[in-house]
C-alpha positions in Angstrom: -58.9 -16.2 173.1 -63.0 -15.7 172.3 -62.7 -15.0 176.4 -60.5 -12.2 176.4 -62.1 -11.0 173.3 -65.6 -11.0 175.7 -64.0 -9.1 178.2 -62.1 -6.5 176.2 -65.9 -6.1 174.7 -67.3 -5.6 178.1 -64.8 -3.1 179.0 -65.5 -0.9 176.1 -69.1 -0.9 176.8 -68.3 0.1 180.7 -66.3 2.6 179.3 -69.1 4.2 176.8 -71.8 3.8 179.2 -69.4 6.0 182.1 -68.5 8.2 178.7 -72.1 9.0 178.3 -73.1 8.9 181.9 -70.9 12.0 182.6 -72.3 13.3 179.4 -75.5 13.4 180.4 -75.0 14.5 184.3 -72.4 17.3 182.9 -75.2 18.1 180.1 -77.7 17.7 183.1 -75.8 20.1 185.8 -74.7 22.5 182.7 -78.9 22.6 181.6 -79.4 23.1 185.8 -77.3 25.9 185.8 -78.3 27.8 182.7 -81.8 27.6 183.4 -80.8 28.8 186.7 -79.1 31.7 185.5 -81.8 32.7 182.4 -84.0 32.9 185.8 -81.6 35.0 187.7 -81.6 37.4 184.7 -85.3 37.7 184.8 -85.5 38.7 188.2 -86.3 42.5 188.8 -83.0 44.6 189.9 -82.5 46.2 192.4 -79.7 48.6 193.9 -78.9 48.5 197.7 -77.4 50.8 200.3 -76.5 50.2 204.5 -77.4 53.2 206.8 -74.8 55.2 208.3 -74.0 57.1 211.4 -73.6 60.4 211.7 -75.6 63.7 212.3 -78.8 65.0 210.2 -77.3 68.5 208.7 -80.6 70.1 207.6 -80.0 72.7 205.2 -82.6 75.2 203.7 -82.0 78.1 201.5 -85.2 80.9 200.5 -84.8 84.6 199.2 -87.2 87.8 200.1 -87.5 90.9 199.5 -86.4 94.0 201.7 -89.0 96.6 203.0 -88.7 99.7 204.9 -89.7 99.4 208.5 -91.7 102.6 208.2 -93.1 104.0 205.0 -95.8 106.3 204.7 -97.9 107.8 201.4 -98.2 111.4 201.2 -100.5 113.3 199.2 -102.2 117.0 199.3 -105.8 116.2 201.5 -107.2 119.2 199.7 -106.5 118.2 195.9 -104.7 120.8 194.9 -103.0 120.8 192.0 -99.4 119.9 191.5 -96.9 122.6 191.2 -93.8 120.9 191.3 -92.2 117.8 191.8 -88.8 118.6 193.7 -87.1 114.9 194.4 -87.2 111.1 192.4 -87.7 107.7 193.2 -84.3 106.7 195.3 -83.3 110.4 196.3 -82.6 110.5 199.6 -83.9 113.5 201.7 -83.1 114.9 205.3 -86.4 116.1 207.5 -88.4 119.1 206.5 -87.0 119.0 203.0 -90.0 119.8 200.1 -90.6 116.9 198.1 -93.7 118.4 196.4 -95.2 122.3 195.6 -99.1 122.7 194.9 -101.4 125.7 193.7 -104.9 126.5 194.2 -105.8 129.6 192.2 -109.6 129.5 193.6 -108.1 129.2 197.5 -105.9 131.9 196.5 -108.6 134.1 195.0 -111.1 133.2 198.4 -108.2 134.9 200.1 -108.2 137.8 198.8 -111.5 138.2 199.2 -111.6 137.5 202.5 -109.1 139.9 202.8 -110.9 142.8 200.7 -113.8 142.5 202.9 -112.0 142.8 206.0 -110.5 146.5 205.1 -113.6 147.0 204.2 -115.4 146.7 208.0 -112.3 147.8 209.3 -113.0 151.1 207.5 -116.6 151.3 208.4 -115.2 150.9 211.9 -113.6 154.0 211.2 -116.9 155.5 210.3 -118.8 154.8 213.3 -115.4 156.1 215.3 -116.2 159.3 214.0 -120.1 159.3 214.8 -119.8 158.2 218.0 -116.8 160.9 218.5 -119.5 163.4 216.9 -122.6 162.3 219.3 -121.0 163.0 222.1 -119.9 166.3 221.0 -123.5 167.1 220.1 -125.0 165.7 224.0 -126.6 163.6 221.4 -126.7 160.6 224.4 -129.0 158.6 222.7 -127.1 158.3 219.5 -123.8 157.9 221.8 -125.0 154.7 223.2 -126.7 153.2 219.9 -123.3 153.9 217.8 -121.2 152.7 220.6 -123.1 149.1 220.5 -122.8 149.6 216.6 -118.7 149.9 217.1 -119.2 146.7 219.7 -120.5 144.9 216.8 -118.3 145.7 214.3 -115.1 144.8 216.4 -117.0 141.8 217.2 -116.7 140.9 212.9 -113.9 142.2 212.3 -112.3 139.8 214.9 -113.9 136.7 213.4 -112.7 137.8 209.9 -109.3 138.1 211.4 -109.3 134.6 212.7 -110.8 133.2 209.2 -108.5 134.7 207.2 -105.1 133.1 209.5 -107.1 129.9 209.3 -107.2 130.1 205.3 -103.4 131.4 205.2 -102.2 129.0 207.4 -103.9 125.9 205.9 -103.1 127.3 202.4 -99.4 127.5 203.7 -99.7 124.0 204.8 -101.4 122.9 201.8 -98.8 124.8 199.3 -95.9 122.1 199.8 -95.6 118.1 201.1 -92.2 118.2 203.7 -90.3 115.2 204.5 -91.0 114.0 207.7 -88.3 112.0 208.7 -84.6 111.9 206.9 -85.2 108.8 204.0 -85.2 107.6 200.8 -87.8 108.7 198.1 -90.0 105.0 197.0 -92.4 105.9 194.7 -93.4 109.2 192.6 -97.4 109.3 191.2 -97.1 112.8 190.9 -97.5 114.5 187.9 -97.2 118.6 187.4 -100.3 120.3 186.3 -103.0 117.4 187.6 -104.7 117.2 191.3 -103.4 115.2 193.8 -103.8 111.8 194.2 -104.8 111.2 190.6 -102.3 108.0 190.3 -102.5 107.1 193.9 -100.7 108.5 196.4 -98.3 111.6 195.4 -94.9 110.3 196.8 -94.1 107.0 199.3 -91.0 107.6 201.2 -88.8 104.9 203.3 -87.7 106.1 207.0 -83.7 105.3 206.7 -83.6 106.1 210.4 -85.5 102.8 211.5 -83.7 100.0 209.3 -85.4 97.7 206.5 -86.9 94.5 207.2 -88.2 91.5 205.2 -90.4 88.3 205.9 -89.7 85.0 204.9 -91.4 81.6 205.3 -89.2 78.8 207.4 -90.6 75.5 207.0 -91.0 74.2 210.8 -88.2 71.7 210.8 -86.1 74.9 211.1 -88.5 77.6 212.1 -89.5 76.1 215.6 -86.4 76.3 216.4 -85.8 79.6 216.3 -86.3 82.5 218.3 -87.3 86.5 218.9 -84.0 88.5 219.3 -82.1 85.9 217.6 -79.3 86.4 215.5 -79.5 85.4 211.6 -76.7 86.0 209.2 -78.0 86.9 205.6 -76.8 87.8 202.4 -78.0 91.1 200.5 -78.0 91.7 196.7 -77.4 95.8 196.5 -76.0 97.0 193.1 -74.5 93.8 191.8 -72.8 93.5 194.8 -73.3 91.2 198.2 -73.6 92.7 201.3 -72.9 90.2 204.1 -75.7 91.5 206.9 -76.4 90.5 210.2 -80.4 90.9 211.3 -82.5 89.9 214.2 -85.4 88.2 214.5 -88.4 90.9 215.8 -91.5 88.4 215.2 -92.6 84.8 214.5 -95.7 83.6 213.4 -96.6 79.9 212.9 -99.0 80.0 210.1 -100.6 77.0 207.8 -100.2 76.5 203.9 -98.0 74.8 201.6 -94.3 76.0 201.6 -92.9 77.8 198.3 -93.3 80.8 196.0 -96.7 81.3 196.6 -95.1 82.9 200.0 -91.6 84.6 199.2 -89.8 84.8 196.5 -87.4 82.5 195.4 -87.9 79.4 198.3 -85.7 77.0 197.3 -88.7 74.5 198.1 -87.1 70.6 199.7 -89.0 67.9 199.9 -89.3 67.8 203.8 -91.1 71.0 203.9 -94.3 70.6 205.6 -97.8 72.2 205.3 -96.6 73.6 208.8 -94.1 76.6 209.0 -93.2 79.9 210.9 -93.4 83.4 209.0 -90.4 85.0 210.5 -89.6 88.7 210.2 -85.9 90.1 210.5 -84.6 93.1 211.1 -81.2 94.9 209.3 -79.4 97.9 209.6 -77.1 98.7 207.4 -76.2 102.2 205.2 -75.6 100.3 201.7 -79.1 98.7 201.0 -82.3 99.9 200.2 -85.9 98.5 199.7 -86.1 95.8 197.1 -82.7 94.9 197.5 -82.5 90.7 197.7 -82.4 88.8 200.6 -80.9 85.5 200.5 -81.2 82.8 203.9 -79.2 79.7 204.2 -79.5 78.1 207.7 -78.3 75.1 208.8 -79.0 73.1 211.7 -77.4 69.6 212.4 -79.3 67.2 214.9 -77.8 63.8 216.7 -78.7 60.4 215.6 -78.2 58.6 219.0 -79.0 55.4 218.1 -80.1 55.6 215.2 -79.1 55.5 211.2 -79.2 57.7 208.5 -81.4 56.0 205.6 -81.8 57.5 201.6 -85.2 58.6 201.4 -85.9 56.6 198.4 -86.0 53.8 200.7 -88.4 54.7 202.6 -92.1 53.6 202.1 -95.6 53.9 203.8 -98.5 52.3 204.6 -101.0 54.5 205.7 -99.4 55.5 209.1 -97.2 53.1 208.9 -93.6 53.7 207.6 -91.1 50.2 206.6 -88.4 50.2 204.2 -87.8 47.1 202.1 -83.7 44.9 202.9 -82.1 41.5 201.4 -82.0 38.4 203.2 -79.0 36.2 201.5 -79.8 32.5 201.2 -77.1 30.0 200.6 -77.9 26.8 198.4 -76.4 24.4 196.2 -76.9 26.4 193.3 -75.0 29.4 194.9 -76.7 32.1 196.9 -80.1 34.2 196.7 -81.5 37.2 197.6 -84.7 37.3 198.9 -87.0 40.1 199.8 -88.0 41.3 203.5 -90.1 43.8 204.7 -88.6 45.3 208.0 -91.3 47.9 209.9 -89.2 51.1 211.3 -89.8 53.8 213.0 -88.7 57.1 211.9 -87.4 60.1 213.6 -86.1 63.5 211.5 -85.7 64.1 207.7 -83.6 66.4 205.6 -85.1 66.0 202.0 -82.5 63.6 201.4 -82.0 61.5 204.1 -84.5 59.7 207.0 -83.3 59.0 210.3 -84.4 55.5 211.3 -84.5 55.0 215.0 -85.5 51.5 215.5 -86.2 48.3 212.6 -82.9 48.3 210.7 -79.1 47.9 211.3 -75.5 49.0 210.0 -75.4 45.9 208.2 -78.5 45.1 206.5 -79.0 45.8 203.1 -81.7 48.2 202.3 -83.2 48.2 198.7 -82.9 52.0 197.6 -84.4 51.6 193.9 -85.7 48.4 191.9 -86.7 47.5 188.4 -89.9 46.8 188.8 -92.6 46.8 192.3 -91.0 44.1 194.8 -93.3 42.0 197.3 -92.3 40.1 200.8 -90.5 36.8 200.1 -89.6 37.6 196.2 -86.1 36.5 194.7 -84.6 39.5 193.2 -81.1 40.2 191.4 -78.7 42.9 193.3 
C-alpha cells in the first residue's frame, strides 16, 4: 500500500511538472510572438504597387491668347489735331473707310496765303503783258527785250508757286483724314477730339481680318519636338461665352530655353515632366466668329510604346545624382511567419508623363515596388506592408 501511495505521488508530480512545462513553453512561444508582433508594429509602413504594361499617353493642356496676324498703328505724322473720331474699338471697317478726321487751322491759313500771293504775280504777269505789248508798239526794242526776260521770270514763279501750293493741298488732303487700309476690325482707340495726334499713343490700331489671327504658345519638348511646320492642331476658342472648335496650322517653331509656365502664356497647365527645354510654337486660324483676345485653349495628346518595358508611379522613383533606382520587397519566410525586407534595384528609365515613368530595364511585373513609406527606408531594413 505505502508503494502504490509512492507511485500515485510520482505521477502527480510528472503530471505538474508537464502542467507547468507547457506553461512555460506556451507562455514562452506566446512572449516570442508578441514581442514579435510589438516589433512588426514599429516598423515604418510602407504602401506597394507592380508596374504595368501598356502605352505612355502624355497629355498636356496650356491656353493663349489670339492676335491678329497683321496690325498696324495709325496716327496723323503732322500732329494735327483731332477732328473726329468716326469708328470704336471692335467696329469692323471695309478698305478706304475714314476712321479719323483732323484740322490744322495754321496749314489751312498758310494756304491761303500761298494762294493770295499767287494771284498776286499772276496779275503782275498781266502787267508786264501789257508793257511788253506797249514796247513794241513804241520800236522801243530795248525795253521789248528787258520786259520780255521780266515776263520769263515771272512765269518762271508763278510756276513754282503752282507746284507749292498742290504740294500743300495735296498733303493737307492726305493729312485731313486716317483711311482704313485693309477691310478689319478696329483694336484700340487713343484718340481723343480737340487734342493732337498721338497724345495717348498711337491714334487707332486696327486688325487685318483678311490674313487670319494667330497665337503663340509654349509646348514643353516631350510634345513640342514632335511636332511640325504645316501641321495640323485642333484647338478650342473662347468667343462670346461660347466655344468655337478651330482647326490651325502650325507656321513656326522655335526651341527656346526657360522654365515652362505662366511666366510664358497664359494659363499653362504646368505638369511635372516639363522640362527647362521647350518649343514656342505659333499657329495659324481662320475663322469668321473670333477676334483678338479671344481664348485659346490646347490639349494634345500623344501616346508612346513601352516595348519592354513597365509603367512605374513616379513616386517611386528616386535618384542619386545621375543615377535613377526605385526601392521593392524581398519576402523572407521564417519560423515566425514571413518578412519583408528592403532592396534597392538600379533601373534605367526611358519616358515620363508627370504621373507615370517608364522603366526599361531593373524591375519586373512581379516585384513589389515601394510607392510611399512612413518614414526614410535604407537597403536591407525590415518594414511592414
Amino acid at each position: 500500500m505505502a508503494t502504490g501511495f509512492t507511485e500515485a505521488l510520482d505521477a502527480r508530480k510528472k503530471r505538474n511538472i508537464a502542467w507547468l512545462s507547457g506553461l512555460f513553453f506556451s507562455l514562452l512561444l506566446f512572449l516570442t510572438l508578441a514581442s514579435n508582433t510589438l516589433l512588426t508594429l514599429h516598423l515604418p509602413k510602407v504602401r506597394t504597387e507592380q508596374g504595368r504594361e501598356g502605352a505612355l499617353v502624355t497629355t498636356w493642356r496650356g491656353t493663349a491668347r489670339l492676335m491678329p496676324r497683321q496690325h498696324i498703328d495709325l496716327s496723323n505724322k503732322a500732329e494735327w489735331f483731332i477732328k473726329k473720331v468716326h469708328v470704336k474699338e471692335g467696329d469692323r471697317v471695309a478698305q478706304g473707310q475714314t476712321l479719323i478726321t483732323y484740322e490744322n487751322p495754321a496749314a489751312a491759313q498758310e494756304i491761303l496765303d500761298v494762294q493770295a500771293g499767287l494771284a498776286q504775280q499772276r496779275l503782275s504777269l498781266v502787267d508786264l503783258q501789257d508793257a511788253y505789248i506797249e514796247a513794241v508798239q513804241n520800236n522801243d526794242e530795248i525795253q521789248a527785250r528787258r520786259t520780255k526776260r521780266d515776263l520769263e521770270r515771272a512765269r518762271l514763279a508763278i510756276g513754282v508757286h503752282e507746284r507749292k501750293l498742290s504740294t500743300m493741298q495735296s498733303e493737307a488732303s492726305d493729312r485731313r483724314r486716317i483711311i482704313a487700309p485693309f477691310d478689319g476690325v478696329v483694336t484700340k482707340v487713343h484718340a481723343v477730339p480737340q487734342l493732337p495726334s498721338g497724345s495717348g499713343g498711337p491714334d487707332i490700331s486696327l486688325a487685318n481680318t483678311q490674313q487670319g489671327y494667330q497665337f503663340e504658345i509654349i509646348i514643353p519638348d516631350a510634345i513640342g519636338l514632335k511636332l511640325r511646320t504645316e501641321e495640323k492642331m485642333n484647338v478650342e476658342i473662347e468667343h462670346e461665352g461660347a466655344k468655337v472648335p478651330v482647326e490651325g496650322i502650325i507656321t513656326e517653331i522655335r526651341p527656346m530655353t526657360g522654365d515652362v509656365g505662366t511666366s510664358f502664356q497664359e494659363g499653362s497647365e504646368g505638369n511635372a515632366y516639363q522640362m527647362a527645354s521647350s518649343q514656342q510654337v505659333v499657329v495659324k486660324v481662320q475663322h469668321p466668329n473670333v477676334q483678338a483676345n479671344d481664348l485659346v485653349s490646347v490639349e494634345l495628346t500623344q501616346s508612346e510604346k513601352t516595348d519592354g518595358g513597365i509603367l512605374v508611379s513616379n513616386q517611386a522613383i528616386h535618384r542619386e545624382g545621375k543615377n535613377s533606382y526605385v526601392l521593392v520587397i524581398d519576402e523572407r519566410s521564417g519560423p515566425l511567419g514571413n518578412t519583408f525586407i528592403v532592396r534597392k534595384a538600379p533601373v534605367q528609365l526611358g519616358g515620363t508623363n508627370g504621373q507615370e515613368t517608364l522603366v526599361l530595364q531593373g524591375v519586373s511585373m512581379k516585384d513589389r515596388i515601394i510607392v510611399e513609406s512612413s518614414e526614410p527606408l535604407i537597403e536591407g531594413q525590415r518594414v511592414r506592408v
